[in-house]
C-alpha positions in Angstrom: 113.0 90.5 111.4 113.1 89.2 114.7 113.6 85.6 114.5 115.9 84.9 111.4 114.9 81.0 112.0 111.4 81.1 112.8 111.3 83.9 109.1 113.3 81.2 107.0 111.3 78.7 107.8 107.8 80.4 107.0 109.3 81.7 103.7 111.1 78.2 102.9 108.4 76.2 103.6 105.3 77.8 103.2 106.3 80.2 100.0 108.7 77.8 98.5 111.5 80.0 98.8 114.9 78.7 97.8 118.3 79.5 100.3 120.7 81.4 98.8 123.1 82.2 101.2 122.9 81.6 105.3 126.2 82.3 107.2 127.6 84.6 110.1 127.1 88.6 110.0 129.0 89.7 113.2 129.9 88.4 116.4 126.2 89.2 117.9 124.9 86.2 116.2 122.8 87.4 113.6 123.3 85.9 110.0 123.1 86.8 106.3 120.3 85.2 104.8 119.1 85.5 101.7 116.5 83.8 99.8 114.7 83.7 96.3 111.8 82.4 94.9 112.4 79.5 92.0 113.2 80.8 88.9 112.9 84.3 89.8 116.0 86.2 89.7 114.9 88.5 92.6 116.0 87.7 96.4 115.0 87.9 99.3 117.1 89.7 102.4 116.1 89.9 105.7 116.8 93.0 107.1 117.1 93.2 111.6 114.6 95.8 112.9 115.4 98.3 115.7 112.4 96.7 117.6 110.5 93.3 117.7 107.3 94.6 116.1 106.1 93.9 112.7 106.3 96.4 110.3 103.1 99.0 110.0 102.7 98.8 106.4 102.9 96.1 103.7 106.5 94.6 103.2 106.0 92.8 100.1 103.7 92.4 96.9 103.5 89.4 95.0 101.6 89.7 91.9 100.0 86.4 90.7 97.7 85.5 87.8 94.7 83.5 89.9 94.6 85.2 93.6 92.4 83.7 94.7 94.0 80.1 94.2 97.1 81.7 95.7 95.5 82.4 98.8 93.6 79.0 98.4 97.1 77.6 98.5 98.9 79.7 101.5 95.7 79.0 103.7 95.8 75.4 103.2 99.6 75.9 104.6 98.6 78.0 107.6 98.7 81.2 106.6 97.7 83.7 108.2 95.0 85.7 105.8 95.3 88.8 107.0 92.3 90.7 104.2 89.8 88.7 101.9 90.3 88.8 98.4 88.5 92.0 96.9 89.4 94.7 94.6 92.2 97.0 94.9 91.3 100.4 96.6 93.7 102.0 93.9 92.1 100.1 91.1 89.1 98.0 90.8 90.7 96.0 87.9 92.8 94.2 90.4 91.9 92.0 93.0 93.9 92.4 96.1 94.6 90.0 99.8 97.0 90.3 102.7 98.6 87.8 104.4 100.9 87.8 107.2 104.3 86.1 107.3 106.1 84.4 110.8 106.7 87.4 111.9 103.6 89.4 111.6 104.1 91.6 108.4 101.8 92.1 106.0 102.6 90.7 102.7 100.1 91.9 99.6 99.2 89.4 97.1 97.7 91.2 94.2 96.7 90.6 90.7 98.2 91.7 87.2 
């Protein structure tokens, strides 16, 4: 995570993420934040990388009933749709899309 503003912001507004926690981590500036999404009891950390890229591979996978309506959703936000919906290489079953939060990971939104 590059931009810790810029991130919370995307994940805040666009994936209706709720703050947690957002307060001083050392004297370079950085800060702990920590989100989660409602009613979920998982959160949400971002982590500073050793370089400004995004990450190569996948950081995330939501899973959602309708994907296609989830990435409906996201789109109509601006988000960045990074792989059609289509089924999962690993199992036809499941439909599988990419999109790419504020900071240029991939996130994978796949079905049950």
């Amino acid at each position: 995570m590059s931009d810790q503003d810029r991130a919370k912001a995307f994940y805040v507004d666009k994936l209706e993420c709720e703050v947690v926690a957002d307060a001083p981590m050392g004297a370079n500036g950085w800060r702990w934040v920590e989100l989660r999404f409602p009613g979920a009891e998982t959160a949400l950390h971002f982590v500073r990388r050793q370089d400004e890229g995004p990450s190569k591979g996948p950081v995330l996978v939501f899973v959602a009933d309708d994907v296609s309506s989830m990435v409906g959703e996201l789109s109509s936000k601006g988000v960045k749709l990074v792989t059609e919906v289509a089924p999962a290489p690993y199992d036809p079953r499941r439909t599988v899309a990419e999109i790419e939060d504020s900071e240029g990971n991939r996130i994978v939104i796949s079905s049950r």
